[in-house]
C-alpha positions as CSV (number, residue, x, y, z in Angstrom):
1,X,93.7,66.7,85.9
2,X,96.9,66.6,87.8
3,X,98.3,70.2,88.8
4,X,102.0,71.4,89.9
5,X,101.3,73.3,92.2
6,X,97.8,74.1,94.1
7,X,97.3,77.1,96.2
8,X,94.5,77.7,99.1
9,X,93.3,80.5,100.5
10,X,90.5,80.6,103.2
11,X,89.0,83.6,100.9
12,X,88.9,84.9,97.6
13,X,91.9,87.3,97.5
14,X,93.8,85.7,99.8
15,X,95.7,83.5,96.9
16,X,96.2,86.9,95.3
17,X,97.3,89.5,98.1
18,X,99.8,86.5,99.0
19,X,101.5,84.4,96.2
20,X,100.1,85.8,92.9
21,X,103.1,86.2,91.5
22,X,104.8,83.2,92.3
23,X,101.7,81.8,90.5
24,X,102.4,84.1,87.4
25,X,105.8,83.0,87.2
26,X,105.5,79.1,87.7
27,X,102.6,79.4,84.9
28,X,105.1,81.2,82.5
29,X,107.5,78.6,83.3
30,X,104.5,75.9,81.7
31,X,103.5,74.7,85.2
32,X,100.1,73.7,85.7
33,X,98.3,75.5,88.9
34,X,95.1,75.6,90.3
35,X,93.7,77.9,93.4
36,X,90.8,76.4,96.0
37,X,89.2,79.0,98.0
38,X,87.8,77.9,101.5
39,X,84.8,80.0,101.4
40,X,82.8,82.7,99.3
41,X,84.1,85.6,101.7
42,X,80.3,85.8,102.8
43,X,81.4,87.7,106.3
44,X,83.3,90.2,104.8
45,X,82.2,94.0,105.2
46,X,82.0,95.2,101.8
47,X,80.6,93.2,98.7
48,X,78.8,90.1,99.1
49,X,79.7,86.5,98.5
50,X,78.1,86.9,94.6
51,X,80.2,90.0,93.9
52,X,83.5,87.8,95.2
53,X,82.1,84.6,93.2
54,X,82.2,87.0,90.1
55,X,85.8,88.7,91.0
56,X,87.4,85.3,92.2
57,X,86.7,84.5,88.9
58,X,88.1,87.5,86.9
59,X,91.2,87.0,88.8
60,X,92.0,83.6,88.2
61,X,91.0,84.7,84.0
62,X,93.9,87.3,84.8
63,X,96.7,84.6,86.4
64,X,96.1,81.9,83.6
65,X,95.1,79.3,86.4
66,X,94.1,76.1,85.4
67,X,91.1,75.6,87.8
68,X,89.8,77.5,90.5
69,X,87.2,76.0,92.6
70,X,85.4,77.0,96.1
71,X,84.7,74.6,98.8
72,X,81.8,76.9,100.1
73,X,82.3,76.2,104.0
74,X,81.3,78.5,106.6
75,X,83.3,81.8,106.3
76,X,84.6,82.3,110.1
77,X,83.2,79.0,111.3
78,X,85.1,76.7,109.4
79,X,87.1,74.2,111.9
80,X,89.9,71.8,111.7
81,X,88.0,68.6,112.1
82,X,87.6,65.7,110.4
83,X,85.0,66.7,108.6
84,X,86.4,69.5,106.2
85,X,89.6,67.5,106.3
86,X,87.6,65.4,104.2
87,X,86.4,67.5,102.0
88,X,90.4,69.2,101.7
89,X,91.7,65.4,101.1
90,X,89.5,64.7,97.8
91,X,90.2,67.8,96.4
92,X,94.2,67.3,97.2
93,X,93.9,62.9,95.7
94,X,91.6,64.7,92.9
95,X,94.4,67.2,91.5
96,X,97.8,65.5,93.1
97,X,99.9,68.3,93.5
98,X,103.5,68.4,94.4
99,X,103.3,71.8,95.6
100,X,100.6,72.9,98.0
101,X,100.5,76.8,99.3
102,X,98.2,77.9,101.9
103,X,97.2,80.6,104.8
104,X,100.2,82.1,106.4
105,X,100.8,80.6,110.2
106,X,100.3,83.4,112.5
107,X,97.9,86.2,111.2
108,X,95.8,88.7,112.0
109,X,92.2,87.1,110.5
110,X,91.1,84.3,112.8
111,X,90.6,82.0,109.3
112,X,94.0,82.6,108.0
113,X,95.9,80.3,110.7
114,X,92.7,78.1,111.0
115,X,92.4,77.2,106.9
116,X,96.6,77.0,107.4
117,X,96.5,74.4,109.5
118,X,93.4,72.7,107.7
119,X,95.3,72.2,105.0
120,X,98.5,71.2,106.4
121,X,97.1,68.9,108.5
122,X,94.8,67.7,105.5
123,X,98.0,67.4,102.9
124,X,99.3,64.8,106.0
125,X,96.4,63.0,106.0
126,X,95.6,62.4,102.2
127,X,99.0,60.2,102.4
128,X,97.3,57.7,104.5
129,X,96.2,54.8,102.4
130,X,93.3,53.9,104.9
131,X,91.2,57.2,104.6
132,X,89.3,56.3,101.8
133,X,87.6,58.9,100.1
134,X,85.4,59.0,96.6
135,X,85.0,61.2,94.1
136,X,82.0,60.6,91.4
137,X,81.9,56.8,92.9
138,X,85.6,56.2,92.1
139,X,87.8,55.0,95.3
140,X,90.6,57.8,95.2
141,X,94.2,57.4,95.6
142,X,96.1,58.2,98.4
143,X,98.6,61.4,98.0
144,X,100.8,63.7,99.7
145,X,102.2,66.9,98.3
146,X,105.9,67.3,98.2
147,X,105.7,70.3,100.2
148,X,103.7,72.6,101.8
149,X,104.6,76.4,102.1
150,X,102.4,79.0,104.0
151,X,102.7,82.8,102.1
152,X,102.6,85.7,104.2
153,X,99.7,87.8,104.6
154,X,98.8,90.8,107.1
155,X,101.6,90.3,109.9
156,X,105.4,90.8,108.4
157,X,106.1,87.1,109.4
158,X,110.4,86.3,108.5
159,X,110.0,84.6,105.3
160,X,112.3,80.9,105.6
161,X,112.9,81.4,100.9
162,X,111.6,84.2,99.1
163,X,111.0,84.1,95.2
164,X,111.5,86.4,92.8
165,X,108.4,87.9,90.6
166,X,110.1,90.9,88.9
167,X,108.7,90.5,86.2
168,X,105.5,89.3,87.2
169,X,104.5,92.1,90.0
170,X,102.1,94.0,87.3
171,X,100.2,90.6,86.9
172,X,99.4,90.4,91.0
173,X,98.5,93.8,91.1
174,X,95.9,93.3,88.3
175,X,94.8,90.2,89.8
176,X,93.9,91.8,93.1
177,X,92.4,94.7,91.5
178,X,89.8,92.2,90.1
179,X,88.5,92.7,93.6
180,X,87.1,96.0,93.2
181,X,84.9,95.7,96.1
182,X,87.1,94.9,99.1
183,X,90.3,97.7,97.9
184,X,90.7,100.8,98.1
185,X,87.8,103.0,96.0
186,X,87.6,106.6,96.5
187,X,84.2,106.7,94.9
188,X,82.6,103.5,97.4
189,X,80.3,104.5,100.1
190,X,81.0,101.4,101.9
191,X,82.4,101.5,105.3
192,X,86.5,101.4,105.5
193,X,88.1,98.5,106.2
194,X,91.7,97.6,107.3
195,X,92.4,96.5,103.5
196,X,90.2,99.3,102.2
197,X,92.7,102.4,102.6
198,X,95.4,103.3,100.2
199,X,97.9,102.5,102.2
200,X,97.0,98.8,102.3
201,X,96.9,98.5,98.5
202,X,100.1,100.4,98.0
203,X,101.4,98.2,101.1
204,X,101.2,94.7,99.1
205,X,103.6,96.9,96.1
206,X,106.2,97.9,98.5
207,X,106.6,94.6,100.4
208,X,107.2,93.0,97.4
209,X,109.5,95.6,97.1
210,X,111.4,95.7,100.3
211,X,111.6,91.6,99.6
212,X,113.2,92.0,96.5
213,X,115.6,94.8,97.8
214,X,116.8,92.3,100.4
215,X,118.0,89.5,97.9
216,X,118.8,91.8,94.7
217,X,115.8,91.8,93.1
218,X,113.1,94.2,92.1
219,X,110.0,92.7,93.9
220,X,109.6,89.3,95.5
221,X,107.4,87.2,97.6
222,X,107.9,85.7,100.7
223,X,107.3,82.0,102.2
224,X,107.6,80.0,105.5
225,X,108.0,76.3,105.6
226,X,107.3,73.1,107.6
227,X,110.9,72.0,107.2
228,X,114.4,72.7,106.6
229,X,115.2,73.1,102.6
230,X,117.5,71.6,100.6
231,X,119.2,72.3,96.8
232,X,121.5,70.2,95.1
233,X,124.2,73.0,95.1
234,X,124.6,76.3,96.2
235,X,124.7,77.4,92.9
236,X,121.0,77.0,93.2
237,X,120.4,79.9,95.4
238,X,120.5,83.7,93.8
């Protein structure tokens, strides 16, 4: 199956806290998108990496997404080596996206700029016709996404394009509420987290917000890139 655009996150919820409604809004528009979680989330504080099988899977039921698939490596040990660039590569020659969107750059979680660069590096690297790679005993093509654009997770990073997901802002919240065990729950007697309070949940809402102030908009969501854009005419731009 060939996807438009496919998103990675290095764990379940990442997708969701940062481009879920730039997913919404490409599917409304009849693109095809698919999300590929690094790991199960296994280190995480609250929940366990069953509970964030079963709510990784709720969420992509609530964005429409075509596939969603884990890659099961080591959550906090995964590395940038040629090994899981392997694994990164088929999955990239198996769905042939034009769009790839990954871990934001700079962040606070030491995976989030690890499984950023993983992926960029990996996008790069499916392009080269001599890494051959097989999936199912079938030589693989090579490919290379279009474009690669990182979303913006903890840190407010200076977003290079943002897009706008006015109408789609209910849709992310929903999606991230599928993860009931890492948000905020008055009634949870699990220990607090950074991402557990209130103010973190409500956080995601108003950055959207503040984004979508700063162009016109209601909500949008922000992006960096790994080179200059172009458009065909400034008539293009909002």
């Amino acid at each position: 199956m060939k996807l438009d655009i496919l998103a990675f996150g290095a764990h379940p919820d990442d997708v969701e806290l940062g481009c879920a409604g730039t997913i919404a809004k490409e599917i409304s528009l009849g693109k095809k998108v698919g999300i590929i979680d690094l790991t199960r989330g296994e280190l995480g504080t609250r929940g366990t990496a069953e509970i964030r099988d079963q709510e990784a899977a709720k969420a992509a039921q609530i964005l429409n997404v075509q596939i969603r698939e884990n890659l099961n490596f080591r959550d906090g040990f995964f590395k940038n080596d040629e090994l899981h660039q392997l694994e990164i590569i088929k999955i990239i020659r198996k769905f042939k996206p034009e769009i790839v969107l990954c871990n934001a750059i700079n962040d606070r979680h030491i995976d989030h700029p690890k499984g950023s660069q993983l992926v960029s590096d990996s996008c790069f690297l499916s392009g080269l016709t001599k890494i051959e790679t097989y999936l199912e005993n079938n030589k693989q093509e090579a490919w290379r996404p279009k474009a690669v654009y990182h979303y913006i997770q903890w840190k407010n990073i200076e977003p290079d394009f943002v897009v706008d997901i006015s109408e789609h802002i209910d849709l992310k919240m929903q999606s991230i509420l599928a993860y009931s065990s890492q948000f905020y729950d008055p009634k949870s007697n699990e220990p607090e987290t950074p991402i557990t309070s209130k103010n973190f949940l409500d956080s995601v809402k108003y950055r959207a917000q503040d984004l979508g102030r700063l162009v016109g908009v209601a909500y949008a969501e922000g992006f960096t890139t790994e080179r200059y854009l172009a458009v065909n005419s400034l008539q293009n731009l909002l």
